[in-house]
N, C-alpha and C positions, 0 to 999 in steps of 0.2 A: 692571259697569254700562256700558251704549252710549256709548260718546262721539260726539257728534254732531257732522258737521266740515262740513255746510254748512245753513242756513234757505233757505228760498225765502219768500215773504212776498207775498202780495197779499189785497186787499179784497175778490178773487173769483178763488174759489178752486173749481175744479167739479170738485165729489168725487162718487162714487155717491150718495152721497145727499141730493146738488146741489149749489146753488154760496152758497160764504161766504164771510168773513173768515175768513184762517187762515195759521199758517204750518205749511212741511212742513220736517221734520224730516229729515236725509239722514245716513245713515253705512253707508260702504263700500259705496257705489250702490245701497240699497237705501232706501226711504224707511220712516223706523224710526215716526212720527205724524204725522197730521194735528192739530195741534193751536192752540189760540186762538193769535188772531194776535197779540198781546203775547208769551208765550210764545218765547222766542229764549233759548237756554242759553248760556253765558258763554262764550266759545272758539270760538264757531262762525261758519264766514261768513256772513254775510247781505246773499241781494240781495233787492230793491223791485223787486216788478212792477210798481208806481205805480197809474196805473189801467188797466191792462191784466190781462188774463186770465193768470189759470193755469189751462193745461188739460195731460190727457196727451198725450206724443208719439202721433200717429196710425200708426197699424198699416195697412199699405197690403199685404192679399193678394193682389192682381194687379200683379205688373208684371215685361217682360220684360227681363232683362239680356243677356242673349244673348252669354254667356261661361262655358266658351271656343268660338271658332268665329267667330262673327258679333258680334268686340267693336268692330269698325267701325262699327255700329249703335247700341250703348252696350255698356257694362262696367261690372262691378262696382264700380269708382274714383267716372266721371261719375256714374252711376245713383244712388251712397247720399251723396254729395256734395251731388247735387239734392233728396236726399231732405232731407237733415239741411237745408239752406237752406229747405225749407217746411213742415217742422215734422213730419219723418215719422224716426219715430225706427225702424219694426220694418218691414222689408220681405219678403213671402214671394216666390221666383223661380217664375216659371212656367218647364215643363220642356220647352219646346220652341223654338224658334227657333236655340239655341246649337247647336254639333257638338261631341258628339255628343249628339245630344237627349237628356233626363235619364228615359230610359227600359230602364236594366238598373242592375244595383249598382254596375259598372264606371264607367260615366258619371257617375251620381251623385256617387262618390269623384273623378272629376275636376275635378266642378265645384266642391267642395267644398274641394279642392288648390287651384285659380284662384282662387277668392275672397282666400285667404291673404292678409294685409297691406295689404287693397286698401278696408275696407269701415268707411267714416264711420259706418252705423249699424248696427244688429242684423237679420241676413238668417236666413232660413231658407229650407227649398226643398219646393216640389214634386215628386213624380215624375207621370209619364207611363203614362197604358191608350191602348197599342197594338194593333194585330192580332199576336198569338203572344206577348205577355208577361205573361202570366198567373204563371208560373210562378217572376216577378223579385220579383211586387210586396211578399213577405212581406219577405224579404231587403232590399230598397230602406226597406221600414215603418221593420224593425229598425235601421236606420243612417242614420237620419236624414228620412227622409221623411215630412215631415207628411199629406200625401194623397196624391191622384192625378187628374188630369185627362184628361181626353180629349174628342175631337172628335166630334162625328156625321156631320161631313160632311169636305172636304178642309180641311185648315189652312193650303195656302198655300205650306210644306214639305216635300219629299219624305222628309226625316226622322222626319216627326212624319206617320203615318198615321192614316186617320180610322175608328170602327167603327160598326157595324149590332149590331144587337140579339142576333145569335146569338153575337157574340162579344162582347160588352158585358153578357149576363147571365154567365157563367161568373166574369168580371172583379168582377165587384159580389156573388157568393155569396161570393168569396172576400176582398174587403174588408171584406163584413159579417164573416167568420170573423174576424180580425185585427184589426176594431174599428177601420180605420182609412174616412177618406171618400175620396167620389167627388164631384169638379169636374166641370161640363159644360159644353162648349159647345154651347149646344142649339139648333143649326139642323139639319135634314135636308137631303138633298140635291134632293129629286124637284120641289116646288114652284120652288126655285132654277132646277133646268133646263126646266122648262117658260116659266118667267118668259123666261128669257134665250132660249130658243128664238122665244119671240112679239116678242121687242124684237129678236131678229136679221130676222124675218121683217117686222118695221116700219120696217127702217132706224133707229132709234134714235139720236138723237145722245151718242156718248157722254160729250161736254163735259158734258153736261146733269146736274148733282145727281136730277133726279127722274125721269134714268132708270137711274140708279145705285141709288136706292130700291125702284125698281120691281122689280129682277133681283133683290134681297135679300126676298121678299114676308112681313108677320106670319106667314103661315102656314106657311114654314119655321121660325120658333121654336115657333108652337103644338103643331104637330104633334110636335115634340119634345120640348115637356114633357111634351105627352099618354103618350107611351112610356115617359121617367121615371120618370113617376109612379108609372106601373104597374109599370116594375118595380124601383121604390122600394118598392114594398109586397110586390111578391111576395118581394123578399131581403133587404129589413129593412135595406139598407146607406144608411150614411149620405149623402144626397146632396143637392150643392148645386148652384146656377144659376150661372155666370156671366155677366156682360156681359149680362143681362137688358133687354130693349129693346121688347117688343111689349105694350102693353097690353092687347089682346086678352089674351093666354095670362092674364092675372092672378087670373082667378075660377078657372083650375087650381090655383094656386100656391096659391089661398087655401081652396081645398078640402083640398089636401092636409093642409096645416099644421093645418086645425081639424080632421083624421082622426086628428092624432096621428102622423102617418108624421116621419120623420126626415129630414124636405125643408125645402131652405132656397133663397133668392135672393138676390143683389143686383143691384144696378143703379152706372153711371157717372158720374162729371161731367160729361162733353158728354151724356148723354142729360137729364140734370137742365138743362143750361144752354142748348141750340142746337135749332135747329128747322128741321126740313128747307123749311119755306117761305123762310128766311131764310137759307139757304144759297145764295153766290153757284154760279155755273156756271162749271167751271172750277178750281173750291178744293180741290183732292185732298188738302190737309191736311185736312180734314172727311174723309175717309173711314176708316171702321173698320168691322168686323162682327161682329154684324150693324149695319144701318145706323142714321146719327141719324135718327127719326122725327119725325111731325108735331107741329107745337104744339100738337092735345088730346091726342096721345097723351104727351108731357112732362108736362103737370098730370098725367095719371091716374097718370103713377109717381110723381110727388111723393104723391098721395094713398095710391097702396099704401105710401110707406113714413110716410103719416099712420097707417095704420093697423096698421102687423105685418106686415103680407102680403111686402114686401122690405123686407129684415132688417138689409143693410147696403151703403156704398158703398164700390168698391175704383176707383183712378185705370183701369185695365187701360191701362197706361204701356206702349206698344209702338212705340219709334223703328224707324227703320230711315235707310239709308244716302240723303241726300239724293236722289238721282239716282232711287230706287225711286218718288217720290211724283211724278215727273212732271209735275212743273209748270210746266215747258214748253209742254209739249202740252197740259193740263189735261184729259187722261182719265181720268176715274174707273175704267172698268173695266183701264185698265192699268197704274194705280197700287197699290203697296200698300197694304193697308187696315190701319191703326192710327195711335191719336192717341197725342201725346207732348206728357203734363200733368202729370209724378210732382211737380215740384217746384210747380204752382198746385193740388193737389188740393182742397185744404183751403181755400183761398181761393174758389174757385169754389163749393163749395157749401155756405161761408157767406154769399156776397153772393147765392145766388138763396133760398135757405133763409129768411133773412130777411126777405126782400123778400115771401115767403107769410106770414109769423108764427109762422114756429118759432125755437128758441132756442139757444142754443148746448149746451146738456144734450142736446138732439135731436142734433144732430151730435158730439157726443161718443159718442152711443152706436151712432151707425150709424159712422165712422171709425174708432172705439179702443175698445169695449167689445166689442162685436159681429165687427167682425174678429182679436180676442184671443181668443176664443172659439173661432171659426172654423178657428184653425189651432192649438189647443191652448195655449195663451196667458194663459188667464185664471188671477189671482192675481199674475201675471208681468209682465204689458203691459198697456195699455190703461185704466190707472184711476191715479187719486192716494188710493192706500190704503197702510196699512201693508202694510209685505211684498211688495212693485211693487217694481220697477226703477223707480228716480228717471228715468226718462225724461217731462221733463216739457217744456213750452214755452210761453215770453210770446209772448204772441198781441193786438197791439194792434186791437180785433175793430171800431173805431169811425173806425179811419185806411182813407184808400186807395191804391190802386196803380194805376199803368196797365202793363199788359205791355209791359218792352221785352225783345225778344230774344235782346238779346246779355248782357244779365242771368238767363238763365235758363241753370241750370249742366247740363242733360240735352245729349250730346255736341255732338249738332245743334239748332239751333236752331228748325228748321221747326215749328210750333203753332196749333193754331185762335185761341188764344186771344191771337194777339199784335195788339198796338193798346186788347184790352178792358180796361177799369177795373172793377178788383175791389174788393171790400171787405174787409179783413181783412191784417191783414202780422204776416209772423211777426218778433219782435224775438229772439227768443232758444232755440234748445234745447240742452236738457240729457240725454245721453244716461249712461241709468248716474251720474247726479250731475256729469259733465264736461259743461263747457259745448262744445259741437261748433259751434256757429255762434251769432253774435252783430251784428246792426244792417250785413247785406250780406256778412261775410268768417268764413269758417270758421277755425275754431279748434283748435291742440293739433295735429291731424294724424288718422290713421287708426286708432282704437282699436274700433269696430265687433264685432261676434261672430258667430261664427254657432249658431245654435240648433235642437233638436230636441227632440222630445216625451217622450223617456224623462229627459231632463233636466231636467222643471219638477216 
């Protein structure tokens, strides 16, 4: 018989198949029942969510750590540290930014080495579709690589190259062969350069937010999904969006998906929460890519993911070393472009979520259902069901916070989001049944894992 060595216990409880009273049953970090909330076996510890939320740890698939190599930007350490403080128990790395970008088996196994003893919660990782590595990506599948991403245009990187469609099909027959997916970053290059050619030819000021938007145009993402698409169908391989931003492209996304093709998107919390009219001039923390768009165009992604059309939300947590975002100068185009929100994920888009009339089961399934899924996860991560990893967290969904900076454990502090009041504060997660962070201060130390697909 189980013996059961800790209860968790609240009045609401959001399980797949919603939220009740109930207590979850835990032994040896796996949660053995969901069961009535009376229901507490004799020996076992028990905490009181009171009336806060029990929900699962959020599974965050985008975010950059950037180690080893570029662990001055963040690291393995800061990165699942910030994670565990906002309630994000399973993180996937994206494979580029680090040296050597996580683009042959070699790399892989190093970063895989780095990680070692360093990591508050459960990581997993990406590989990388490069120009000429085709021939990595079975060998990367088989030893740990949950997928693969790639770029259509430049990354930003000289390590991480971008491809065009003559080498991005041969890439995608052979992830369909081996069953594993394909990440995108779906901007093209040609509207980009024409955009920035006509704002060079205008003098442009480049302080300006809205001629930072300008140079990034919808129709460098449309056009990209257009290509996708197609050859999402033509080689049956499973393919996903990332950092999805342009509402235009969306009746693509939503064609696909009712075709039955193996196409998926998500979208961000600054594209859910900030609006390019509302961005000061100057703010090169606001800049990421592709860029934050207008205020109708943020409703319309709230509404695709009213509908299915985007599937789910990942932070895409891409610090970099203070001095890159230029803030001095306030140049957008000579700033790096990425926001760093791993540890407000969940917070942010419970306080705009709400504010439309969705519920917290809605965000449970675009956070922790949907991205468990996404990277092989599911039965594993992302649900308060028997058979999960006790990865779970109190969530007081009714309290709020205002951003302070030096409160946020991502290396650097720099954030769109500092000064705003959120709703939502995490009181507690539980990783694996150990409690890692608890009311401001982490706990126990670094017990974290890291995970692949042949392992669930």
């Amino acid at each position: 018989m189980t013996t059961i060595d800790l209860v968790l216990r609240g009045r609401r409880v959001v399980t797949p198949e919603g939220t009740r009273a109930a207590s979850v049953h835990v032994a040896d970090g796996r949660i053995v029942a969901v069961a009535d909330f009376d229901a507490v076996p004799a020996g076992a510890k028990l905490v009181e969510a009171g009336d806060a939320l029990l929900m699962p740890g959020v599974v965050d698939t985008h975010v950059h750590m950037n180690e080893p190599g570029r662990t001055e930007w963040e690291g393995f350490t800061t990165a699942t540290r910030a994670a565990a403080a906002g309630g994000v128990t399973a993180l996937v790395d994206m494979p580029l930014n680090s040296i050597p970008a996580t683009t042959t088996l070699a790399a892989l196994r190093a970063k895989q080495a780095a990680s070692a003893g360093q990591l508050w919660v459960d990581v997993g990782f990406w590989g990388g579709v490069v120009p000429g590595n085709v021939g990595e990506l079975e060998a990367m599948a088989r030893h740990g690589a949950l997928g693969f991403k790639c770029f259509l245009v430049e990354s930003g990187v000289e390590e991480f190259g971008f491809v065009r469609e003559p080498e991005l099909r041969p890439a995608m027959i052979e992830l369909a062969r081996i069953r594993s997916t394909l990440l995108v970053h779906a901007e093209v290059p040609e509207p980009i350069e024409a955009a920035e050619a006509e704002l060079r030819r205008q003098h442009a000021d480049p302080r300006r937010y809205l001629t930072y938007l300008a140079s990034r145009p919808r129709a460098a993402e449309d056009d990209a999904i257009r290509l996708i698409v197609g050859l999402c169908r033509d080689t049956g391989a499973r393919t996903h969006v990332v950092h999805h931003a342009s509402s235009d492209a969306l009746p693509l996304i939503a064609h696909a998906r009712a075709a039955g093709l193996p196409f998926s998107a998500e979208t961000c919390p600054h594209y859910l929460s900030f609006a390019a009219e509302d961005i000061p001039d100057g703010a090169t923390a606001f800049k990421c890519a592709p860029p934050i768009r207008e205020r109708d165009n943020r409703e319309l992604l709230w509404q695709a993911l009213r509908e299915g059309v985007l599937e789910l939300v990942a932070s895409d947590h891409s610090p970099c070393a203070p001095a890159l975002k230029r803030q001095e100068l306030g140049d957008f185009q000579a700033a790096w472009g990425g926001i760093s929100g791993l540890q407000l994920a969940l917070s942010v888009v419970w306080t705009e979520a709400r504010s439309r009339g969705f519920n917290i089961t809605d965000v449970v399934r675009w956070m922790c259902a949907a991205p468990a899924a996404l990277a092989g996860l599911t039965g594993r991560k992302g649900a308060i069901a028997p058979g999960a990893d006790a990865d779970i967290v109190i969530f007081r969904d009714d309290e709020t916070m205002t951003v302070e900076p030096s409160r946020v454990l991502h290396r650097h502090k720099i954030t769109p989001y500092a000064g705003r009041t959120l709703l939502g504060v995490v009181d507690s997660t539980y990783l694996r049944g150990q409690r890692v962070y608890h009311r401001g201060a982490l706990d126990h130390g670094p017990s974290g894992r890291t995970f692949a697909r042949e392992q669930l």
